[in-house]
C-alpha positions as CSV (number, residue, x, y, z in Angstrom):
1,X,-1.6,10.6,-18.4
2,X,1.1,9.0,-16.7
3,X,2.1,5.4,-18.3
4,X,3.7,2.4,-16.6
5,X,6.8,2.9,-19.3
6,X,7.0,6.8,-17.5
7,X,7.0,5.1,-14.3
8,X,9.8,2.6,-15.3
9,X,12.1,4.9,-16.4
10,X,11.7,7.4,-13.7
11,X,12.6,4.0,-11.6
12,X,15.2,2.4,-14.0
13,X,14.1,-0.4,-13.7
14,X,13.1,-1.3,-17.1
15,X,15.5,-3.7,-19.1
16,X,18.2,-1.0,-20.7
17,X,20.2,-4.4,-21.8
18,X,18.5,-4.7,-25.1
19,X,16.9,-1.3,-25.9
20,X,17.0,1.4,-28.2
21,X,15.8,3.7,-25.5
22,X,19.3,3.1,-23.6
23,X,21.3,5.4,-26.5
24,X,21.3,9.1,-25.6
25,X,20.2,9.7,-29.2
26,X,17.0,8.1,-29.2
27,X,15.2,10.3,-26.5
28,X,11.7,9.0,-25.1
29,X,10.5,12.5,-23.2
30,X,8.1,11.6,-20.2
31,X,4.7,12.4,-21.4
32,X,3.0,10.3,-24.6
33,X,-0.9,9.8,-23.3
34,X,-1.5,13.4,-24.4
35,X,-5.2,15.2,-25.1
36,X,-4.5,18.9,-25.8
37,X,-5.1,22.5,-28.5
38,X,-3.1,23.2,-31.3
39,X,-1.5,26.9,-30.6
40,X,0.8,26.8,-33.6
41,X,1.5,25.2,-36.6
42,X,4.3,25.4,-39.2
43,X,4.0,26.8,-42.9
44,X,4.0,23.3,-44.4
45,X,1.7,21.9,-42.3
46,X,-2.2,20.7,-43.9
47,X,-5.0,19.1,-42.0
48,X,-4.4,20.6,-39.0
49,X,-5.7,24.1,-37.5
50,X,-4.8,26.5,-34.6
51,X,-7.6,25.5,-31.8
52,X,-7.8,22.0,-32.9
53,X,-8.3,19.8,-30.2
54,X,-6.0,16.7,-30.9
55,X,-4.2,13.4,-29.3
56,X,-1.1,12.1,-29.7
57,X,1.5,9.3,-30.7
58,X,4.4,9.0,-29.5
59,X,5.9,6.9,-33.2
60,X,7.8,9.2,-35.0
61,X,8.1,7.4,-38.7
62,X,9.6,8.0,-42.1
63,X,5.9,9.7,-42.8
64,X,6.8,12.4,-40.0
65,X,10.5,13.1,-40.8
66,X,9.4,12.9,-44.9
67,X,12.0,10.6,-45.6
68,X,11.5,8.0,-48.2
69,X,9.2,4.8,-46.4
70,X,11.5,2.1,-45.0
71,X,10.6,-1.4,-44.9
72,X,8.6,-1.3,-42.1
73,X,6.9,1.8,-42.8
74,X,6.2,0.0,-46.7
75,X,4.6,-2.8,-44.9
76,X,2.1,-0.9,-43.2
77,X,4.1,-1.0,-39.4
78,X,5.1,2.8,-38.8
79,X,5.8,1.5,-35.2
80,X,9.0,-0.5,-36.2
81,X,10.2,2.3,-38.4
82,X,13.8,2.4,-38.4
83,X,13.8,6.4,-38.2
84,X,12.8,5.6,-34.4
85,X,16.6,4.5,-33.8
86,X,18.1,7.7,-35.7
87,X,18.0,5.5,-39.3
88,X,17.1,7.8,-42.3
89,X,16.8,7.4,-46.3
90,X,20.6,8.2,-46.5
91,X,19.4,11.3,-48.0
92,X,20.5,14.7,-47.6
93,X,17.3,15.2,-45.2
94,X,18.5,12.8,-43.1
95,X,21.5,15.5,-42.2
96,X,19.0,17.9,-41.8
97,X,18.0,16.1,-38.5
98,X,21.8,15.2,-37.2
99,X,22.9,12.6,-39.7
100,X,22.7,8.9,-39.3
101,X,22.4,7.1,-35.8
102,X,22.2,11.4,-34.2
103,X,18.2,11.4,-34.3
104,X,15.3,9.6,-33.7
105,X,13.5,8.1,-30.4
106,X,10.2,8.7,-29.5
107,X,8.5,12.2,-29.6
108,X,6.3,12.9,-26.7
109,X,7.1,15.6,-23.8
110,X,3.3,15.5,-22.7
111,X,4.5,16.4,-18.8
112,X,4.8,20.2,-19.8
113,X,2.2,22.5,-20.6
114,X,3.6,23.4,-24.7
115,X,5.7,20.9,-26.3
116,X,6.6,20.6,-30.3
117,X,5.7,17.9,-32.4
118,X,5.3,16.6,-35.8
119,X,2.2,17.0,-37.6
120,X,1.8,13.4,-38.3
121,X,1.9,12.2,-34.7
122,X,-1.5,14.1,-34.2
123,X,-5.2,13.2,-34.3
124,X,-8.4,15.2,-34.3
125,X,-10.1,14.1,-31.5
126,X,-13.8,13.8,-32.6
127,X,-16.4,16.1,-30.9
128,X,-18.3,14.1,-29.2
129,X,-16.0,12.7,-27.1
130,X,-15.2,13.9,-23.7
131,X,-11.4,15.0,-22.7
132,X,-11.1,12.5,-20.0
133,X,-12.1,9.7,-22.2
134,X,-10.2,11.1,-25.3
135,X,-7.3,11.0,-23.0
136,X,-6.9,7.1,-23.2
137,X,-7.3,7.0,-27.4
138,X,-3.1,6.3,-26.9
139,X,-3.6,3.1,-23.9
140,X,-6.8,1.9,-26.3
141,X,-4.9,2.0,-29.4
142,X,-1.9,0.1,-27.7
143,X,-4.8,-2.4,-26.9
144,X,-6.0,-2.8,-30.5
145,X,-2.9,-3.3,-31.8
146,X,-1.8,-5.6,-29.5
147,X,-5.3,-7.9,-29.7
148,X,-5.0,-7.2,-33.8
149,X,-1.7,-8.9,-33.2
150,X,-3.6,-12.4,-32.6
151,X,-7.2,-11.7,-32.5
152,X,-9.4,-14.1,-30.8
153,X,-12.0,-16.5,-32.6
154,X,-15.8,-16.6,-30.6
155,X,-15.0,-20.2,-29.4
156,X,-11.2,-18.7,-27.8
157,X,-11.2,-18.8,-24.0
158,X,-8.5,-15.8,-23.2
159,X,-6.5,-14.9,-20.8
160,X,-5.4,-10.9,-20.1
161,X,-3.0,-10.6,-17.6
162,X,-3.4,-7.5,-15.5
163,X,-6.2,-5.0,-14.9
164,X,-4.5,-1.5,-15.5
165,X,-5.4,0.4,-17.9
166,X,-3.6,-1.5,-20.6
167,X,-5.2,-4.8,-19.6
168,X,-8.3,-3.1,-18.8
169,X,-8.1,-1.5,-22.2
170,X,-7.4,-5.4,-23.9
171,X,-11.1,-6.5,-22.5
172,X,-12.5,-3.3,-24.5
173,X,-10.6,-3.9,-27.6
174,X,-11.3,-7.6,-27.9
175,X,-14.8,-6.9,-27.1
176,X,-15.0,-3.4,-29.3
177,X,-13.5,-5.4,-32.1
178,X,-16.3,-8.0,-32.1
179,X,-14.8,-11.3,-30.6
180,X,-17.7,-13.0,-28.1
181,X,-14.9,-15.7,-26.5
182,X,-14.8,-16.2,-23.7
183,X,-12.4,-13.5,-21.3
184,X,-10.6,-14.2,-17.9
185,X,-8.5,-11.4,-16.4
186,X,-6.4,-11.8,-14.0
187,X,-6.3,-9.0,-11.7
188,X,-4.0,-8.1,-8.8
189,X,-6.5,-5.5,-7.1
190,X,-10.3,-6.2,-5.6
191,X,-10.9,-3.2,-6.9
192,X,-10.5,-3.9,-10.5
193,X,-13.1,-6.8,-10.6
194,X,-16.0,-4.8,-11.0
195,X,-14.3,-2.7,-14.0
196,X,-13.0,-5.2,-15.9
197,X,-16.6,-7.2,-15.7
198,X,-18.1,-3.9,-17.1
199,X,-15.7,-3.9,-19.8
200,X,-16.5,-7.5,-20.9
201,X,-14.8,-9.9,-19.3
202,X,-16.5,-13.0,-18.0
203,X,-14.4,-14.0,-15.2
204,X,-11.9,-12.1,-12.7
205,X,-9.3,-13.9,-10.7
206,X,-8.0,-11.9,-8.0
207,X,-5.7,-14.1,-6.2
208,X,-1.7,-13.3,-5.2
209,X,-0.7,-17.2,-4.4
210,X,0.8,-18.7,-7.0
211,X,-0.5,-22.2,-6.7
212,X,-4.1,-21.0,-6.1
213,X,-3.9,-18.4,-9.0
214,X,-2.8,-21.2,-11.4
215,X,-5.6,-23.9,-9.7
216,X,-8.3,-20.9,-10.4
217,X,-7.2,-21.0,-14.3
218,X,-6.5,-24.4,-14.7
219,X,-10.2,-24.9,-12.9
220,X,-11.7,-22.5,-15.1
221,X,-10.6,-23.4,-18.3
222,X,-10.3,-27.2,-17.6
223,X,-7.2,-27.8,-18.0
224,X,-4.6,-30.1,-16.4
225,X,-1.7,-29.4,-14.1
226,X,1.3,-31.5,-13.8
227,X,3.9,-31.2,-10.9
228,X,7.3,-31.9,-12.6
229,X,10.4,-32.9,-9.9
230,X,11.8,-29.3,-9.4
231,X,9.3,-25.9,-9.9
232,X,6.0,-24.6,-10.2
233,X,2.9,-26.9,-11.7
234,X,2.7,-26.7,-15.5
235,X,-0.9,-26.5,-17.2
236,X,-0.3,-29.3,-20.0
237,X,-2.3,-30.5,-22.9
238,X,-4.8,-29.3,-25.4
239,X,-6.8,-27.3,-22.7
240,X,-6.4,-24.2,-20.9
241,X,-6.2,-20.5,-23.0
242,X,-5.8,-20.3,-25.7
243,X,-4.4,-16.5,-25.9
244,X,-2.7,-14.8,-22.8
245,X,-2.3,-11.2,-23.9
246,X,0.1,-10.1,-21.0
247,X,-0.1,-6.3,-20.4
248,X,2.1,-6.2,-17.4
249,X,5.3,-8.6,-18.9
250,X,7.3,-9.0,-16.2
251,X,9.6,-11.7,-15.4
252,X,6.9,-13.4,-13.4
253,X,4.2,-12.8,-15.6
254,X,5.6,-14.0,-18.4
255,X,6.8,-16.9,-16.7
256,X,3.3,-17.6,-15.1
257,X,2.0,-17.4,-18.9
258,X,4.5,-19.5,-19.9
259,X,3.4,-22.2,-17.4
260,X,-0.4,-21.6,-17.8
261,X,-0.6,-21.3,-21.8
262,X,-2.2,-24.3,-23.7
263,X,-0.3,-26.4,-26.2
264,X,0.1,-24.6,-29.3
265,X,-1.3,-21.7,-27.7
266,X,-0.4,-18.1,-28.4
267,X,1.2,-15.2,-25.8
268,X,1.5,-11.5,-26.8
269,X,3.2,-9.9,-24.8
270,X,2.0,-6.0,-24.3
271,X,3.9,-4.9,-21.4
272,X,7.3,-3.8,-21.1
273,X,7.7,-4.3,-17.2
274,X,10.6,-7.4,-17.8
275,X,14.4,-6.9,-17.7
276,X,17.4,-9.2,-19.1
277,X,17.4,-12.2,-16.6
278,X,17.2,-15.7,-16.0
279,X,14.0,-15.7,-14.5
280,X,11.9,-16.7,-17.1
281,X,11.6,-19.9,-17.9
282,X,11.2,-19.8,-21.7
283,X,11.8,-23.7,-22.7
284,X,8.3,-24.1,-22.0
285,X,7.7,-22.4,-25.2
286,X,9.7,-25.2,-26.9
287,X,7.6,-28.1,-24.6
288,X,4.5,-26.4,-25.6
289,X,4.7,-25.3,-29.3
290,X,3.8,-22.0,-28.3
291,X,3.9,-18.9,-30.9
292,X,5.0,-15.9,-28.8
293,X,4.2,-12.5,-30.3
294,X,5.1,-8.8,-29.3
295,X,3.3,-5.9,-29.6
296,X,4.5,-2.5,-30.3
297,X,2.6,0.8,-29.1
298,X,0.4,1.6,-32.4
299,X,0.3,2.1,-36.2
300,X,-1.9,1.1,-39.1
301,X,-4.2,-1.8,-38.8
302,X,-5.9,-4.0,-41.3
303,X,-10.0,-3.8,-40.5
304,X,-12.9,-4.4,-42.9
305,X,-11.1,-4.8,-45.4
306,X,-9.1,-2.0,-45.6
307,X,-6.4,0.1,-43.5
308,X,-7.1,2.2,-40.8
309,X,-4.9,4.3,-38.3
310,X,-5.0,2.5,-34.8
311,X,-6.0,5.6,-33.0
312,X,-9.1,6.1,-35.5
313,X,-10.5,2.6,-34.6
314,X,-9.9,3.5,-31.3
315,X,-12.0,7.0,-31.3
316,X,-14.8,4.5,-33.4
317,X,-15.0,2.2,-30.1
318,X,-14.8,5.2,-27.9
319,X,-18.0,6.8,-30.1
320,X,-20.0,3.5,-29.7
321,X,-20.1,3.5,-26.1
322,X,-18.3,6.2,-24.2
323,X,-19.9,6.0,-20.7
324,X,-17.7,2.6,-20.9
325,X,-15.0,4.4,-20.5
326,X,-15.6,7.3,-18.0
327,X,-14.4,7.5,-15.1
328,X,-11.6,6.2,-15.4
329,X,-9.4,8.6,-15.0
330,X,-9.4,8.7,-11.4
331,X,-6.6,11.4,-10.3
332,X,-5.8,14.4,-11.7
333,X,-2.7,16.5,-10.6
334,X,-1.0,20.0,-11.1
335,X,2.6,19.3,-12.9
336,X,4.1,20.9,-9.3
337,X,2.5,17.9,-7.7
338,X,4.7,15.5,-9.8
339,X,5.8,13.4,-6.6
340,X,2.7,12.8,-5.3
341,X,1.1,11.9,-9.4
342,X,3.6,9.2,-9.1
343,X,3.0,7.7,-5.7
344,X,-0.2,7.4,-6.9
345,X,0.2,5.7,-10.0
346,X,3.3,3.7,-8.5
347,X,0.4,2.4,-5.7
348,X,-2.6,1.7,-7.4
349,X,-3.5,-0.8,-4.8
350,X,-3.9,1.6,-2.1
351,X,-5.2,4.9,-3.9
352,X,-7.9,2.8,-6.5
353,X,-6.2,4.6,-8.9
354,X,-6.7,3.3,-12.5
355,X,-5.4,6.5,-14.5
356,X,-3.1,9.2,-13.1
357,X,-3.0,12.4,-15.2
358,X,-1.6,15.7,-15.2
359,X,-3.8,18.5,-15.8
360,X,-2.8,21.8,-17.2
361,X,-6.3,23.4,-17.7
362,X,-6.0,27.0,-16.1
């Protein structure tokens, strides 16, 4: 599947300023929303067959590499491993891969029809469950995670900013992980009303002008607006959401969830669409008390009492109610047809495309 984070760096547009992916050491490969068979596997390898059919993560932690855990990865957050930027156990194994700062990134190269990767980055995809909805385990898990991050009480109202597959994927999550509060989405295409209402969410504002979009939220969760001397309004007080879980997180966005968050509300910020700039207007965070969380692709989560891989839960919600999720996969393309995959994911508007993916089925 091709993700918004492909797109961006196809484009270059997302913020290199501050990011591990900007070192030519810590490689990202296009290609982590992966369904596909084992061929081969190497002499060490357990748990895994030739002809299983598996899915993929793109975090390559201490677990994979077999260096001793690092604090991150002894915490139970395998997505913050250090490994990621090239950081071993300062062990001998840690020359085996290059030495310190010459490894790590992200393992993926999906956009190919064979590509190598650690044992420990793969999951059995369960049976039952189709290839085209197997195919978003990786965009559901990144939902989990992120609505694990700050997950919503029954009496929350919540807002999820954006209807692709990431926000799209939120509504199932919060829904999937048992939270009845109350959902608005905010959605930049008609055509991803209907969707996001099937997934669970109670309300969809479509709406591009600024000053309606925030009168349509401040309207629907009764809150108040206040026009200060210079700017946009500002929703103020102890109403409004209580959780904006922003899946696209660009300068706008955030800055819109900035101004439309309640007092001592909560923003986690999913998306990776921003870049290093003044745009933002982040002492509303300090105005407003507001506890601003970020949430990184995937790992271990903490459920029912116990710890459970993120991409497990996420093949458990997609077992419960599959037909939830078909269909949305909405183009499919040959690898040779790589321009045209792109203009369509870059254009959802136009095309109604939700998920672009590549296909290498012969």
């Amino acid at each position: 599947g091709i993700c918004a984070s492909d797109i961006h760096q196809i484009e270059v547009n997302i913020s290199y300023a501050a990011s591990i992916l900007a070192r030519k050491e810590n490689p990202f490969p296009l290609g982590h929303e992966v369904i596909g068979i084992v061929e081969e596997i190497g002499s060490g390898v357990q748990g895994l067959s030739v002809g299983d059919r598996v899915s993929h993560s793109p975090v390559v932690s201490c677990e994979c590499y077999g260096f001793d855990y690092c604090a991150s990865c002894k915490a139970g957050r395998p997505e913050t491993c250090q490994a990621i930027a090239g950081i071993g156990d300062d062990s001998a194994l840690e020359e085996k891969y290059g030495g310190r700062l010459k490894f790590g990134g992200f393992g993926s190269g999906g956009f190919s029809e064979y590509f190598i990767t650690f044992a420990g980055q793969l999951q059995k995809v369960p049976d039952s469950i189709i290839d085209e909805v197997a195919l978003l385990a990786e965009p559901l898990a990144v939902a989990i995670h992120a609505v694990k991050r700050k997950l919503p009480s029954d009496n929350d109202t919540v807002i999820v900013f954006g209807a692709g597959i990431i926000g799209l994927m939120i509504v199932r999550a919060i829904r999937g992980l048992g939270s009845k509060c109350r959902i608005i989405v905010l959605a930049r295409y008609p055509f991803q009303v209907a969707i996001a209402k099937q997934l669970g969410a109670n309300q969809v504002i479509s709406e591009r002008k600024i000053d309606t979009l925030y009168q349509n939220v401040a309207d629907a969760t009764d809150g108040h607006l206040l026009k200060p001397a210079l700017g946009k309004r500002i929703l103020y007080g102890g109403s409004g959401p209580d959780i904006i879980y922003d899946s696209i997180a660009s300068d706008s966005t955030l800055d819109d969830s900035l101004h439309l968050i309640k007092n001592n509300g909560t923003i986690v910020i999913v998306g990776m669409d921003f870049a290093v700039t003044k745009k933002t207007d982040w002492v509303l965070a300090v105005y407003k008390q507001v506890d601003i969380l970020g949430s990184m692709m995937h790992g271990l989560e903490k459920h029912n009492g116990g710890t459970i891989d993120t991409f497990e839960l996420a093949f458990e919600m997609m077992k419960e109610e599959p037909i939830l999720l078909e269909g949305l996969v909405t183009h499919r393309y040959r690898i040779d047809e790589y321009k045209t995959a792109f203009s369509v994911a870059s254009h959802k508007g136009k095309n109604r495309a939700i998920k672009v993916a590549f296909e290498f089925r012969k």
